[in-house]
C-alpha positions as CSV (number, residue, x, y, z in Angstrom):
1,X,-37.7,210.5,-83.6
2,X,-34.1,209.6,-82.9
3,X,-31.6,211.3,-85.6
4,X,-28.4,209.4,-85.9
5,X,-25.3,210.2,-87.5
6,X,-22.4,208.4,-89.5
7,X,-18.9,208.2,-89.0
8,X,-16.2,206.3,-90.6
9,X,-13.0,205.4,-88.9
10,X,-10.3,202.7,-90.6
11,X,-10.3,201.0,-87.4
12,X,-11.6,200.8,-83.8
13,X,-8.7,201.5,-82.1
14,X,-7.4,204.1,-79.9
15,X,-6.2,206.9,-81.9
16,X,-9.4,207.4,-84.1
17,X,-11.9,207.7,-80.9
18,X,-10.9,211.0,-80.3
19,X,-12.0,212.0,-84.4
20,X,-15.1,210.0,-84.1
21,X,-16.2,211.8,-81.4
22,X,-15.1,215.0,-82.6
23,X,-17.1,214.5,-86.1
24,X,-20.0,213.2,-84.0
25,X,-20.4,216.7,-82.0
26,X,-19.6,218.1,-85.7
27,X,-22.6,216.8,-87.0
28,X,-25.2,217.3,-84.8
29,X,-23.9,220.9,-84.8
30,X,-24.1,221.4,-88.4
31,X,-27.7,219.6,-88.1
32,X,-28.7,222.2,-85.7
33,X,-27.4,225.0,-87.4
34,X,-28.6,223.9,-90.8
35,X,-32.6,222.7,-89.4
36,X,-33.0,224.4,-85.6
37,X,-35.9,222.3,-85.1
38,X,-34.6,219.2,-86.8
39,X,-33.8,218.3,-83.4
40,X,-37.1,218.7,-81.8
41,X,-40.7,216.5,-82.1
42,X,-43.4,217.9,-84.1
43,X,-46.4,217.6,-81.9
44,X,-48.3,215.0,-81.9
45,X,-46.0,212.5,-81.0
46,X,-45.9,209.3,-79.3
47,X,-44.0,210.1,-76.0
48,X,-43.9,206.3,-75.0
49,X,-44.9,202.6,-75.6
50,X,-44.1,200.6,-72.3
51,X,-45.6,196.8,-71.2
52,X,-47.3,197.1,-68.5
53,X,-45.8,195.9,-64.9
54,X,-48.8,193.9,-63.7
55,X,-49.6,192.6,-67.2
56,X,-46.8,192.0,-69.9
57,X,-48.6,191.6,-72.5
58,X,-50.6,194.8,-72.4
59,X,-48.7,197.9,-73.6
60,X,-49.3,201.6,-72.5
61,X,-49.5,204.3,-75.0
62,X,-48.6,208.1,-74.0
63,X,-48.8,210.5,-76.8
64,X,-48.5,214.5,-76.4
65,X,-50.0,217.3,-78.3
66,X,-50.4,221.1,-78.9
67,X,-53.9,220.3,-76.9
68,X,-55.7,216.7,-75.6
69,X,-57.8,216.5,-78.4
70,X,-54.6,216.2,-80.7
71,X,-53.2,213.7,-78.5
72,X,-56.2,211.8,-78.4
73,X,-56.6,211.4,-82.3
74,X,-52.7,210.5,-82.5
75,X,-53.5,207.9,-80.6
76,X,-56.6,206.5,-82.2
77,X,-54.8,206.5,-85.3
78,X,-51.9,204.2,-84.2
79,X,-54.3,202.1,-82.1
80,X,-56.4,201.9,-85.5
81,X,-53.2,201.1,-87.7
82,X,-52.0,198.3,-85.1
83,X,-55.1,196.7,-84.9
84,X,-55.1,196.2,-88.7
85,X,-51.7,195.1,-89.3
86,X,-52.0,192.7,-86.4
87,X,-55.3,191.2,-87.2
88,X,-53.2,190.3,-90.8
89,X,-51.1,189.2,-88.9
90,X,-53.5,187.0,-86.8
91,X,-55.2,185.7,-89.9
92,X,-52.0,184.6,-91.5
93,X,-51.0,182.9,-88.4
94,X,-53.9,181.0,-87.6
95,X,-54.3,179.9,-91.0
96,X,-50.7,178.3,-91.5
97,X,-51.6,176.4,-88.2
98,X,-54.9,175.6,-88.8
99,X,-53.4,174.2,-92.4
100,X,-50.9,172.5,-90.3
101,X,-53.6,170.5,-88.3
102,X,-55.3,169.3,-91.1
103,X,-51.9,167.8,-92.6
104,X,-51.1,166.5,-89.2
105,X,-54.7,164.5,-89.0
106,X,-54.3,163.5,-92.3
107,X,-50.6,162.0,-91.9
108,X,-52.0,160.2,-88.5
109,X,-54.8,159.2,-90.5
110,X,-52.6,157.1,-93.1
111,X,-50.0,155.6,-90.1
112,X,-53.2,154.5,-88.2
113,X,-54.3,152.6,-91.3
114,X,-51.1,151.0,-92.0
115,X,-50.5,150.2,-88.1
116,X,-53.8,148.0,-88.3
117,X,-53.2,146.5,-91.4
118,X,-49.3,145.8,-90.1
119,X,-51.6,144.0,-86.8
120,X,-53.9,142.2,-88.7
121,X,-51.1,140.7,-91.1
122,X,-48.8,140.0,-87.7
123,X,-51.9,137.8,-86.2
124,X,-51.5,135.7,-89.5
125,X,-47.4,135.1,-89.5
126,X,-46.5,134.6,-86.1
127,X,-47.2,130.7,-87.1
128,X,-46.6,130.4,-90.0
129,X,-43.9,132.7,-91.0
130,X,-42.2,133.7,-87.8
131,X,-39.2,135.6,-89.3
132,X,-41.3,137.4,-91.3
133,X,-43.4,138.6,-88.1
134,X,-40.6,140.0,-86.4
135,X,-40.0,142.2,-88.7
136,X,-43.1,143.5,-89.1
137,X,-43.2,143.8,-85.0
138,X,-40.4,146.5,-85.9
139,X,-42.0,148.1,-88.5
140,X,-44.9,148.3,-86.6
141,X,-42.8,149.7,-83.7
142,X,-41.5,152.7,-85.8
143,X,-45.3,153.1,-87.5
144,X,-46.5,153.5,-83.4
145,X,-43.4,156.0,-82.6
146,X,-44.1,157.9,-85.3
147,X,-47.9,158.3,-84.3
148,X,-46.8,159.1,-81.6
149,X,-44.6,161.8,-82.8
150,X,-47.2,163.5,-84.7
151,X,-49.6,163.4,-81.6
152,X,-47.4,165.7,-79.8
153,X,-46.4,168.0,-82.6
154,X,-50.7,168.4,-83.0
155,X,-51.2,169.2,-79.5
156,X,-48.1,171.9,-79.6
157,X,-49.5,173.0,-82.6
158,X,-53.2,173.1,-81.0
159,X,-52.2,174.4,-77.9
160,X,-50.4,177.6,-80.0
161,X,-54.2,178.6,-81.5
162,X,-55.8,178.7,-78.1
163,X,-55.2,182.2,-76.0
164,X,-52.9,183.6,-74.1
165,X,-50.5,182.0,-76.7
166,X,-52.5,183.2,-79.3
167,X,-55.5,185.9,-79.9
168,X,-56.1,189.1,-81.6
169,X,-55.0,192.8,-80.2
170,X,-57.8,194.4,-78.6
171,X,-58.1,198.2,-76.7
172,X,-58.1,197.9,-73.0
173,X,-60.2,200.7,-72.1
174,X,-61.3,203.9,-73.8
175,X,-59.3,206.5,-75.3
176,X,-59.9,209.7,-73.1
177,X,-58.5,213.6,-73.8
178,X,-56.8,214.6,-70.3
179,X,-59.2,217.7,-68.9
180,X,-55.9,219.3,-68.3
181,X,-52.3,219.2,-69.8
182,X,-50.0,217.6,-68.6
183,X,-47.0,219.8,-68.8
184,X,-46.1,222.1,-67.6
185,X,-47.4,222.0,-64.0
186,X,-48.6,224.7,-62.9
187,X,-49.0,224.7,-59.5
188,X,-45.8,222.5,-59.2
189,X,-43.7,225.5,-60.8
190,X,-45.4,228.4,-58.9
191,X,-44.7,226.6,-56.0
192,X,-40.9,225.9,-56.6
193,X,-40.9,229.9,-58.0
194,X,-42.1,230.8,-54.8
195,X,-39.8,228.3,-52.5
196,X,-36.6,229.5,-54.3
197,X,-37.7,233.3,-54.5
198,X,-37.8,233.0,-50.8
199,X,-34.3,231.4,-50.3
200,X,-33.0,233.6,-52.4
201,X,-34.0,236.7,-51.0
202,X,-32.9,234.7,-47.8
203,X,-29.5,234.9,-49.1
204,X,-29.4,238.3,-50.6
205,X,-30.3,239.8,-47.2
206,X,-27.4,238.1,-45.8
207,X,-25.2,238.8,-48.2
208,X,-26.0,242.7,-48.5
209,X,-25.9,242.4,-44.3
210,X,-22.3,241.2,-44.7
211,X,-21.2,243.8,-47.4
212,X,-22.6,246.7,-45.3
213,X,-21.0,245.4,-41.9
214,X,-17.8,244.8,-43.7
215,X,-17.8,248.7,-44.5
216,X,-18.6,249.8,-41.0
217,X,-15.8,247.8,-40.0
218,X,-12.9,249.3,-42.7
């Protein structure tokens, strides 16, 4: 949860960035002081939604809770709610291409038609009427680009319904509660407690060495 807070300045120059800071710290003081845990997460939360490294099109979900179980169901909720609004998604998609197709085939349809018709009629004038049958070579020139056209809008079109381009969101793997939480770290802390409790009594000895040798010396 990211809280953001408002500022108005006349303009963004010089002389107001030191007030816009200054009402910026104000408010997220008076936030504080007003809601002390406005600033913190609620628990559950979702710590972090990252793509993958070795596959971009898979994203990682992290969530944290008062216990793994919490976590867990967090997460089975969002993965639930995602799946639904992008299978809608999917369906609305696929259908708008799919209606695309069949306007596609249809308009090829109609062009191949004519195109034949346009041949047929050309065998007939280039004898008899051979100004006529230029003219239809032309037309049947732009009836063939335009075939041809629509060919490669279909098989851009096609090619976006077939995966990776397009598919439905699916769970990689299982949702699992961690045996053990992951913060804080136990062993990790007891450790660094024990590492610094010895440097520091390290350094207290030689500090209370040098106090008492500084005595014997005044």
């Amino acid at each position: 949860m990211k809280v953001a807070s408002r500022c108005a300045s006349a303009k963004p120059t010089a002389k107001y960035s030191r007030p816009a800071k200054t009402c910026q710290r104000n408010s997220w003081r008076n936030l504080a002081k007003k809601s002390p845990t406005a600033l913190r997460r609620e628990y559950p939360f979702l710590k972090s939604a990252a793509p993958k490294k070795d596959a971009p099109t898979t994203v990682a979900l992290v969530a944290e809770g008062k216990s793994p179980e919490q976590a867990a169901e967090l997460l089975r909720r969002i993965v639930s709610e995602t799946r639904k609004r992008q299978d809608q998604i999917f369906d609305e998609n696929t259908t708008l291409l799919t209606d695309r197709l069949a306007v596609l085939d249809r308009q090829t349809a109609s062009l191949e038609q004519q195109f034949n018709e346009a041949t047929r009629l050309l065998s007939k004038l280039e004898d008899s009427a051979p100004v006529q049958a230029s003219l239809l070579m032309i037309e049947r020139g732009q009836l063939s680009e335009a075939m041809r056209s629509l060919a490669q809008e279909r098989f851009a079109a096609s090619r976006q319904l077939t995966p990776p381009l397009t598919q439905r969101t699916t769970e990689v793997g299982e949702i699992i509660a961690p045996e053990s939480p992951s913060a804080p770290k136990r062993m990790l802390v007891i450790a660094m407690s024990v590492v610094l409790g010895f440097f520091g009594g390290v350094m207290a000895a030689f500090f209370f060495e040098f106090v008492a040798r500084a005595r014997e010396s005044a």
